[in-house]
MMTF fields as JSON, N, C-alpha, C and O atoms, coordinates in Angstrom:
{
  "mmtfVersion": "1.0.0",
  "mmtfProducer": "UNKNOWN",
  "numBonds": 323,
  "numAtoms": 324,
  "numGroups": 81,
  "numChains": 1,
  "numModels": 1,
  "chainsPerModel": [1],
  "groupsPerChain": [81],
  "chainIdList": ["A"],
  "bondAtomList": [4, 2, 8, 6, 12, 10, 16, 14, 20, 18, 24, 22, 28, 26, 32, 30, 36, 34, 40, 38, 44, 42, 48, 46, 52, 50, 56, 54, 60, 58, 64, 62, 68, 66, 72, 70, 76, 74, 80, 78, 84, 82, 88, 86, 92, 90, 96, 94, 100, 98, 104, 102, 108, 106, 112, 110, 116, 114, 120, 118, 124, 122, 128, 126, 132, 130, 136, 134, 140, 138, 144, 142, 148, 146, 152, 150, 156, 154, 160, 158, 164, 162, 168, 166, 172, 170, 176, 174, 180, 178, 184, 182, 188, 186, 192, 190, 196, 194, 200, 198, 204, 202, 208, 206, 212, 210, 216, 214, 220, 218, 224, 222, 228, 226, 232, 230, 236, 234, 240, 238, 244, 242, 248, 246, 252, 250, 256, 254, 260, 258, 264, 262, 268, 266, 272, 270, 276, 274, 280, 278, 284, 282, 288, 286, 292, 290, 296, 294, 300, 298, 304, 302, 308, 306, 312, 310, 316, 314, 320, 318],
  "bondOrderList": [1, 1, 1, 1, 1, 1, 1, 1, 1, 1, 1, 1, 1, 1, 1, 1, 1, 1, 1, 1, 1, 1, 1, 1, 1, 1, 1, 1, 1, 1, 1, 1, 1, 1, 1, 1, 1, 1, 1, 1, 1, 1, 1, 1, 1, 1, 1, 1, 1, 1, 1, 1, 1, 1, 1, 1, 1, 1, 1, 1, 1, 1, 1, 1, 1, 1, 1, 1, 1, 1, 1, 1, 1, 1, 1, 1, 1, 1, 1, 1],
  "groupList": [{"groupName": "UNK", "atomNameList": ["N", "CA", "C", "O"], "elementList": ["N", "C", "C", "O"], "formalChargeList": [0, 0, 0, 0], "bondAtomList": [1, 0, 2, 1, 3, 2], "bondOrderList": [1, 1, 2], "singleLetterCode": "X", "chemCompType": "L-PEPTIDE LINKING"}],
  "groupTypeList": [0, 0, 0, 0, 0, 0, 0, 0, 0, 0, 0, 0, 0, 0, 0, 0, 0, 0, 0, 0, 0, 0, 0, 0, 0, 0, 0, 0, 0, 0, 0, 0, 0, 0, 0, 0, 0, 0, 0, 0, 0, 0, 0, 0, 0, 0, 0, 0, 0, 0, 0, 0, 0, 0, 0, 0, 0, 0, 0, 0, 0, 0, 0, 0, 0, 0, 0, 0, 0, 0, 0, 0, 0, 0, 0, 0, 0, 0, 0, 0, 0],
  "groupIdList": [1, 2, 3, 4, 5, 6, 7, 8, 9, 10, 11, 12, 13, 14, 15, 16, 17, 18, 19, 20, 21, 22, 23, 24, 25, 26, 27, 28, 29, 30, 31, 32, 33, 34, 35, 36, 37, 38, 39, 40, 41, 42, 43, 44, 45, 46, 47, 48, 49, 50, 51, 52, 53, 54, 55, 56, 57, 58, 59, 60, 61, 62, 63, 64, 65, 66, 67, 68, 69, 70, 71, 72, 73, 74, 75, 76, 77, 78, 79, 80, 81],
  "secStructList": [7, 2, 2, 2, 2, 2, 2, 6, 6, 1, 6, 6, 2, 2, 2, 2, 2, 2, 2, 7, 7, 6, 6, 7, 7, 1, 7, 6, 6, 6, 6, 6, 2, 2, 2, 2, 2, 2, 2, 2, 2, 2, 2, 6, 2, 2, 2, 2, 2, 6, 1, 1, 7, 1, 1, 1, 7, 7, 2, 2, 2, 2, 2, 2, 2, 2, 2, 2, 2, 2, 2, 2, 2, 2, 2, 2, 2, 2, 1, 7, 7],
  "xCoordList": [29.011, 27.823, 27.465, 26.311, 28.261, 28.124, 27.101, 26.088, 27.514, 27.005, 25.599, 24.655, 25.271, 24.305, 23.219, 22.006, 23.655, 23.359, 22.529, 21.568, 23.916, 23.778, 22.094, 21.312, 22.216, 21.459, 19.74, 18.698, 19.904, 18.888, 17.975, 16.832, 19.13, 18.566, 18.141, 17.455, 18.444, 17.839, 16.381, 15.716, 16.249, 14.933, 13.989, 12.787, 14.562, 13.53, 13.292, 12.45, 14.0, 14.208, 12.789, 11.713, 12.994, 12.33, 10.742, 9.877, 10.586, 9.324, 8.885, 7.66, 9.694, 8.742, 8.728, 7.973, 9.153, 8.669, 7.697, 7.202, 7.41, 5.803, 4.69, 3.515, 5.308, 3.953, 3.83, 2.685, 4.026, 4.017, 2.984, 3.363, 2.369, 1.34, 1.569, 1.147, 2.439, 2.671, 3.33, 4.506, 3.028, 3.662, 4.483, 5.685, 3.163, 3.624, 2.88, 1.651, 3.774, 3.781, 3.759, 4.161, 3.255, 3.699, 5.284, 5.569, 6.017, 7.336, 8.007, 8.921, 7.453, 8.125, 9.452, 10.354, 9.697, 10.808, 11.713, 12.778, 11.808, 12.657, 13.223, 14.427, 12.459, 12.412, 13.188, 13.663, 13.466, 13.779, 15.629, 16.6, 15.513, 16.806, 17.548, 18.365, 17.185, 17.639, 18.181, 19.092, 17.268, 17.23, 18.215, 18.747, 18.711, 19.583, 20.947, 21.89, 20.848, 22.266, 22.903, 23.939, 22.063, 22.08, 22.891, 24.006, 21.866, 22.162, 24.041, 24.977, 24.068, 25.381, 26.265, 27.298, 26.319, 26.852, 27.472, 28.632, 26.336, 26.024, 27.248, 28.135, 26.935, 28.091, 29.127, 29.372, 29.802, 30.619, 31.863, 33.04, 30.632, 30.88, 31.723, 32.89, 30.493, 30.586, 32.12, 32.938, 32.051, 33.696, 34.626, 35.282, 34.642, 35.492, 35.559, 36.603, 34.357, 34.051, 34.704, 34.976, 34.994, 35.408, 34.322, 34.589, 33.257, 32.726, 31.809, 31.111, 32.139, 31.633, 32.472, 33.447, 32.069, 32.556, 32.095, 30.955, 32.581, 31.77, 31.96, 30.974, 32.743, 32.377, 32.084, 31.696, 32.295, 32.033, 30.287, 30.19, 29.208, 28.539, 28.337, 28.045, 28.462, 27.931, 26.281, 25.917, 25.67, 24.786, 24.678, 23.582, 25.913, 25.788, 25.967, 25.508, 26.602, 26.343, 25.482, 25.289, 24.494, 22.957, 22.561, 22.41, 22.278, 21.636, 21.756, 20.792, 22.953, 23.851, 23.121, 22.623, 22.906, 22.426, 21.0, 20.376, 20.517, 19.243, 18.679, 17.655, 19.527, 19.14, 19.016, 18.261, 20.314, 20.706, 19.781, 19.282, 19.632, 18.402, 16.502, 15.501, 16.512, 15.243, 15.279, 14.182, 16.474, 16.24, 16.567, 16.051, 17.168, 17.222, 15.7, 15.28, 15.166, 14.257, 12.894, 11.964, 13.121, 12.339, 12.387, 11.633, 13.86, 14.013, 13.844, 13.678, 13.791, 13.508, 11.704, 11.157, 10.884, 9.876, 9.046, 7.826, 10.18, 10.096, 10.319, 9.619, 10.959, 11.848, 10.83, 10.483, 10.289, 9.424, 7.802, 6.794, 7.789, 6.878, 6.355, 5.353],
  "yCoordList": [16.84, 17.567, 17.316, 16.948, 17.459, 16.775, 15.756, 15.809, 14.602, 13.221, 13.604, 13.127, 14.346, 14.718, 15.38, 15.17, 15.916, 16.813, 16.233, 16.571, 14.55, 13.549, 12.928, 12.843, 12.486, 11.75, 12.413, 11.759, 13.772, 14.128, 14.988, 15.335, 14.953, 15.174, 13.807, 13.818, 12.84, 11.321, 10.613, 9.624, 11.676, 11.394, 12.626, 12.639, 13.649, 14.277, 14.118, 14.853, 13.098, 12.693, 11.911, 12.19, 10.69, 9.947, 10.081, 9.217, 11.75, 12.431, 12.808, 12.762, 13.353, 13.692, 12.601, 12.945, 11.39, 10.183, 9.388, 8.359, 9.849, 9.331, 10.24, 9.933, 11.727, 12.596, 11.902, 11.478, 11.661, 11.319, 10.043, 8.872, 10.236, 8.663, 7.384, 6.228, 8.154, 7.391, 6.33, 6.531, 5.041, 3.635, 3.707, 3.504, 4.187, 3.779, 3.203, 3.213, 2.584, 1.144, 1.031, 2.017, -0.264, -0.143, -0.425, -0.606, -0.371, -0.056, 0.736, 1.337, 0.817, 2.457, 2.348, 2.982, 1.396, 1.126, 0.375, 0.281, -0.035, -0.419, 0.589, 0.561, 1.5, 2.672, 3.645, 4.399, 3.708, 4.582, 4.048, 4.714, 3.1, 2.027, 2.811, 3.698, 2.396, 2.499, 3.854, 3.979, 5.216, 6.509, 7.084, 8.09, 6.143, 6.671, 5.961, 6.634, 5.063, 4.56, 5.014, 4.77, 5.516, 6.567, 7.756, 8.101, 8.402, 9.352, 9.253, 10.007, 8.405, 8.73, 8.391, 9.041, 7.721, 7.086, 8.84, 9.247, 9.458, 10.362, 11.397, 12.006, 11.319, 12.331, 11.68, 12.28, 10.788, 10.508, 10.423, 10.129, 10.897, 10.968, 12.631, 12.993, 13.302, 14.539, 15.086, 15.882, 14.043, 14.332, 14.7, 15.741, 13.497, 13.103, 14.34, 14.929, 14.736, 16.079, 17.146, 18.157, 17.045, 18.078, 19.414, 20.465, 19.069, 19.696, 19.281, 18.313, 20.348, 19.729, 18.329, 17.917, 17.792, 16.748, 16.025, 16.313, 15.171, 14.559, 15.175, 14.901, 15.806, 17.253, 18.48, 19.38, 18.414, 20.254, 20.271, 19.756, 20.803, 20.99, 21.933, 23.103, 21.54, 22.211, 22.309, 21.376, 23.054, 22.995, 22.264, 21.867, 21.971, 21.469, 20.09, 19.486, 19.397, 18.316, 17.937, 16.732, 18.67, 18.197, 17.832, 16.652, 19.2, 18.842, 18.04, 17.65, 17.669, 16.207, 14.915, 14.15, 14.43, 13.539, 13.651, 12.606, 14.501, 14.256, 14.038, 13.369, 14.783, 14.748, 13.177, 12.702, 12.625, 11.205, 9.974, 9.085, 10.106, 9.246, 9.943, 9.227, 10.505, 10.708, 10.304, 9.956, 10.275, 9.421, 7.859, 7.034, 7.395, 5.966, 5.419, 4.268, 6.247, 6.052, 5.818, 5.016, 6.638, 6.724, 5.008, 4.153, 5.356, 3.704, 2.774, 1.761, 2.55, 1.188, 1.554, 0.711, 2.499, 2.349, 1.892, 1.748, 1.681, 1.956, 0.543, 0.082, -0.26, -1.706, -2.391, -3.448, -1.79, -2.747, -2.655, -3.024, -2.328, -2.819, -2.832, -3.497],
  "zCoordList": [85.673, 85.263, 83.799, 83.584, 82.806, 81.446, 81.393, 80.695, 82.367, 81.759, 82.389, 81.76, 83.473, 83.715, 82.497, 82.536, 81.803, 80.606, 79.425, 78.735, 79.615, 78.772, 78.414, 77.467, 80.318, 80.35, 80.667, 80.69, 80.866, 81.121, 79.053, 78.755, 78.361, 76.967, 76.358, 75.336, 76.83, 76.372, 77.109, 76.801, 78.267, 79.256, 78.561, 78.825, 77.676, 77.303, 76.004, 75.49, 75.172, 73.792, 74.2, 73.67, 75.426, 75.665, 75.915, 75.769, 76.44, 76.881, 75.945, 75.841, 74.842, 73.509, 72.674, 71.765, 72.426, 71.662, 72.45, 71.99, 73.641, 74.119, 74.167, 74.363, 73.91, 73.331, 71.777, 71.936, 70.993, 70.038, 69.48, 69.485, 69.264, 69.121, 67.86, 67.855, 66.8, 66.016, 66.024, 65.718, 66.293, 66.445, 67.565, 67.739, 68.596, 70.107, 70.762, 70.835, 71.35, 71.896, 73.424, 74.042, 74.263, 75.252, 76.052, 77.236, 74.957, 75.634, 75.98, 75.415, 77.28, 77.685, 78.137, 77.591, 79.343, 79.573, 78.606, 79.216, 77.77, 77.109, 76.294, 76.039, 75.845, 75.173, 75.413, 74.564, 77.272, 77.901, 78.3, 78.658, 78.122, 78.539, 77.362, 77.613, 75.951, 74.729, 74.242, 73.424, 75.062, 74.936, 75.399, 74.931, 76.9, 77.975, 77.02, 76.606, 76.888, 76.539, 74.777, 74.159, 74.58, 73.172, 73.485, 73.095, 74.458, 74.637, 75.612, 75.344, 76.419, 76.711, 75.753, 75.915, 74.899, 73.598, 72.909, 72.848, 72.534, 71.914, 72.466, 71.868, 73.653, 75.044, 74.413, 73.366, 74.558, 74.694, 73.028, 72.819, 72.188, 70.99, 71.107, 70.955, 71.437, 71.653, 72.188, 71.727, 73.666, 73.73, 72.931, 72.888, 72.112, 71.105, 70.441, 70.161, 70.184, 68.876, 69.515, 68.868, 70.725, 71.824, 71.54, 70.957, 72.044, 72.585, 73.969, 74.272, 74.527, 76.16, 76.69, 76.062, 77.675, 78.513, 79.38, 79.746, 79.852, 80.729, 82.127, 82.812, 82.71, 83.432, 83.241, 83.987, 82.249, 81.976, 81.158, 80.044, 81.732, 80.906, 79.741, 79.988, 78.544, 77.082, 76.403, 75.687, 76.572, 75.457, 74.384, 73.987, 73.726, 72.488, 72.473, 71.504, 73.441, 73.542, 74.101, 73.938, 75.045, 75.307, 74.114, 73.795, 73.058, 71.862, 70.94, 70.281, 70.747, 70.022, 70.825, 70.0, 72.345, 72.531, 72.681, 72.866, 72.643, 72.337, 71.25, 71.108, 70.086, 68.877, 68.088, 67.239, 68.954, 68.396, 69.024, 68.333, 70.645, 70.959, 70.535, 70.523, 70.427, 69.913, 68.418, 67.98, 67.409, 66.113, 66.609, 65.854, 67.502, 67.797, 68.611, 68.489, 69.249, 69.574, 68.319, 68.411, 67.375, 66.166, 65.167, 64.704, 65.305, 64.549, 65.275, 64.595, 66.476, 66.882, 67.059, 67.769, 66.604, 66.923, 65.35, 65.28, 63.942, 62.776, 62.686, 61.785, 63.212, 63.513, 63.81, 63.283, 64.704, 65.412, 64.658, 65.261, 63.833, 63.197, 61.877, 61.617]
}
């Protein structure tokens, strides 16, 4: 359930950097590739931090990977141009 957690705070990292209009692009899917694999990155950090898990769902590691792919999402949109 965790990684569930993971991956669903990196699909909404991903939903609010396409409300966003500033130096967006048509890469959505790539965007979204980058968001997801952040965001489990992020989880898996989190582990480490011991908080939450990759079964156990935490709050706070939702917010840790979202927090982290929505700024990776920011910089590669900063990168790219």
């Amino acid at each position: 359930m965790g990684i569930v957690l993971w991956l669903a705070g990196g699909i909404a990292a991903w939903a609010v950097a396409r409300i966003v209009p500033a130096l967006r692009g048509a890469q959505r899917l790539s965007e979204l590739a980058i968001a997801l694999v952040t965001a489990a990155a992020a989880g898996l950090g989190a582990t480490a931090l011991d908080f939450g898990g990759w079964n156990e769902p935490d709050w706070r590691a939702g917010v840790f990977a979202f927090a982290c792919a929505l700024a990776i999402v920011a910089w590669v949109r900063v990168i790219r141009r």
